[in-house]
N, C-alpha and C positions, 0 to 999 in steps of 0.2 A: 504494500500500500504506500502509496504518496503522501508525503509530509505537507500538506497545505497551509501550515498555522505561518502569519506573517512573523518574521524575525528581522529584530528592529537593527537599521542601519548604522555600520559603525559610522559615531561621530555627527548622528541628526541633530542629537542634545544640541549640538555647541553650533549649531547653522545660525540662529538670531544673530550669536557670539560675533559671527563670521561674516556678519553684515554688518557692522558699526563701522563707522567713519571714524576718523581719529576726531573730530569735533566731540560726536556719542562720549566718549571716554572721559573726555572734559566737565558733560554734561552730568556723568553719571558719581565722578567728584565734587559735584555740587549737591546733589542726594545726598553722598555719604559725607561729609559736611555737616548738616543740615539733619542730619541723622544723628551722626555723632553731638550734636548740639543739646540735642533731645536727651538721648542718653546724659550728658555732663550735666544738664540742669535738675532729673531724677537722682542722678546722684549725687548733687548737692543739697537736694530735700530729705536725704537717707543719712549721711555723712554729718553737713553741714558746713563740710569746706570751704572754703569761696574761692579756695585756685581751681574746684570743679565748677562753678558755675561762670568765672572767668575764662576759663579755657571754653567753655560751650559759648559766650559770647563773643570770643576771639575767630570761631566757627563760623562766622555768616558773613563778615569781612570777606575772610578766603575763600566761604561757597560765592560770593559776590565775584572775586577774581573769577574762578574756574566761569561765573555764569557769563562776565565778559568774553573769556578768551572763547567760549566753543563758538559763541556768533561771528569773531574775528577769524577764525580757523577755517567754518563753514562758509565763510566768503571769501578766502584768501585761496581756498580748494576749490571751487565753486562747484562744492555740494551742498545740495540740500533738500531732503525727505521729510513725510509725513511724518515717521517716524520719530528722527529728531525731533522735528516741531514738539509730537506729544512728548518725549523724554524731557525735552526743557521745561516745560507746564508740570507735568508730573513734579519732576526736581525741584521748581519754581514753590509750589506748596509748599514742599518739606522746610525750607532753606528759608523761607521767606513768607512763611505765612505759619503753620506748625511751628518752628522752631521760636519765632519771639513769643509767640504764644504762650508757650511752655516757660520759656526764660521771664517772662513777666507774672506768670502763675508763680514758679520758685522765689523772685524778688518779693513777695508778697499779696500781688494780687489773687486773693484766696475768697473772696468774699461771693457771696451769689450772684451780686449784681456786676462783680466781673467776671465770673462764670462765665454771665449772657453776654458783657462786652467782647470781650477773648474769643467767644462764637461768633460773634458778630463780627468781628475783624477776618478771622479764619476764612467765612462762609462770602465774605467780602473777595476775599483774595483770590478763590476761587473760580467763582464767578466773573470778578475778572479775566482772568486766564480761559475760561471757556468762551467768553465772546470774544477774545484778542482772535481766539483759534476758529473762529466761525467769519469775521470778518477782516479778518485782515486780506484777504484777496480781495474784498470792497474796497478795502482803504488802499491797495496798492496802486500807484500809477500807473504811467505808460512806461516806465523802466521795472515794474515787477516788483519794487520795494516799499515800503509801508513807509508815510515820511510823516508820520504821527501818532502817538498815545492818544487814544480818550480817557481818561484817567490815571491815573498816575500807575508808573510801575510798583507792580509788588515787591521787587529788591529796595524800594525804598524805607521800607520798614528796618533794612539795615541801620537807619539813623536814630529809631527808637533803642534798638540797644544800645546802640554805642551810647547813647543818654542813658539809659539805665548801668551801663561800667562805667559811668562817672558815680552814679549813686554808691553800688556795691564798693568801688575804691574807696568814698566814703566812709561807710561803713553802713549807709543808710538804707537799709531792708530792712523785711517784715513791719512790726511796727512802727519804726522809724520811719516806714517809705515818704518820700515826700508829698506833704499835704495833708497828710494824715489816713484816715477813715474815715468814711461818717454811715450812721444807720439810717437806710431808709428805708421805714417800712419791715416789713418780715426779714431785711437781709442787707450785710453789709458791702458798701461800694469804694474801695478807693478812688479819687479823681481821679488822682494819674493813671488808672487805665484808660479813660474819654483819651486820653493819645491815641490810641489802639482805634476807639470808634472814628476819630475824624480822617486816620489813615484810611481805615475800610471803606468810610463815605467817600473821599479824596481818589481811593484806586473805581470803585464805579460809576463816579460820574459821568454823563455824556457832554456835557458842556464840557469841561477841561480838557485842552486839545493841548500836548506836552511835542515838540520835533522829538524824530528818533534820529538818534546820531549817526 
């Protein structure tokens, strides 16, 4: 009798692998970044070290470089895939929208009413990234390229940390965060997360029209 069962190709696993552009690998250093960011600020809510939640803040900087360089790379090659596109947006969350998230949740914002803020940035950031990837072929010209943001980039939230690692150098977490806390209602709000909301309002606006470099 004849052996009919399929047997699986050596080396199918790693075929996705074997499609990445050298841009992809750039992009895919801005995830683990961005990842790692996450990771250091849990482990600074465990621990309570602040060279782990320093080092996770020090993380979104550098996913910033990597998120630079894959766009210069993929136009210096002059490639560029669907692909890519979703790998950047994907990574784009982690790095840039999750990750200060987290890092503002360990500084202190622990209250419920940042809970819903921190969501709301998040779900911000998101959304963003899903209508860049839906219209950005509208917005491109007659040379193919997009020569404008509608609302502000999500790597911009890189500036909320870097403000919050002026605090932590401080010494100014948890309670201490600046401004304080205040109770409203069934649950408590620090100000300083409303940072967070006017980012998220800021990245999906349709009025705010930003040039892309």
């Amino acid at each position: 009798m004849t052996d009919n069962t399929p047997r699986p190709q050596r080396g199918r696993h790693f075929s996705m692998l074997r499609g990445f552009h050298l841009a992809d690998w750039f992009t895919l250093a801005n995830a683990l970044c961005g990842t790692w960011a996450v990771f250091s600020a849990m482990r600074f809510l465990q621990y309570g070290d602040p060279v782990d939640l320093m080092l996770g803040m020090s993380l979104i900087p550098l996913a910033f470089v990597f998120d630079a360089l894959d766009g210069r790379i993929a136009r210096w090659r002059k490639v560029a895939s669907t692909l890519g596109r979703e790998l950047d947006s994907l990574s784009d969350v982690i790095s840039f929208g999750v990750a200060p998230a987290a890092i503002g949740y360990a500084c202190g914002m622990q209250g419920g009413w940042d809970w819903l803020v921190l969501g709301y940035f998040v779900a911000c950031g998101v959304s963003r990234l899903a209508r860049y990837n839906v219209t950005a072929e509208l917005l491109a010209g007659d040379e193919g390229k997009v020569k404008y943001f509608e609302g502000t980039p999500i790597p911009t939230s890189m500036f909320i940390v870097l403000g919050l690692a002026v605090l932590a150098w401080q010494g100014r977490l948890g309670d201490a965060l600046w401004l304080g806390e205040w109770q409203v209602g069934p649950a408590t709000l620090h100000p300083l997360s409303l940072v967070y909301a006017l980012s998220g309002t800021l990245m999906i606006s349709r009025t705010l029209r930003i040039p892309k470099p």
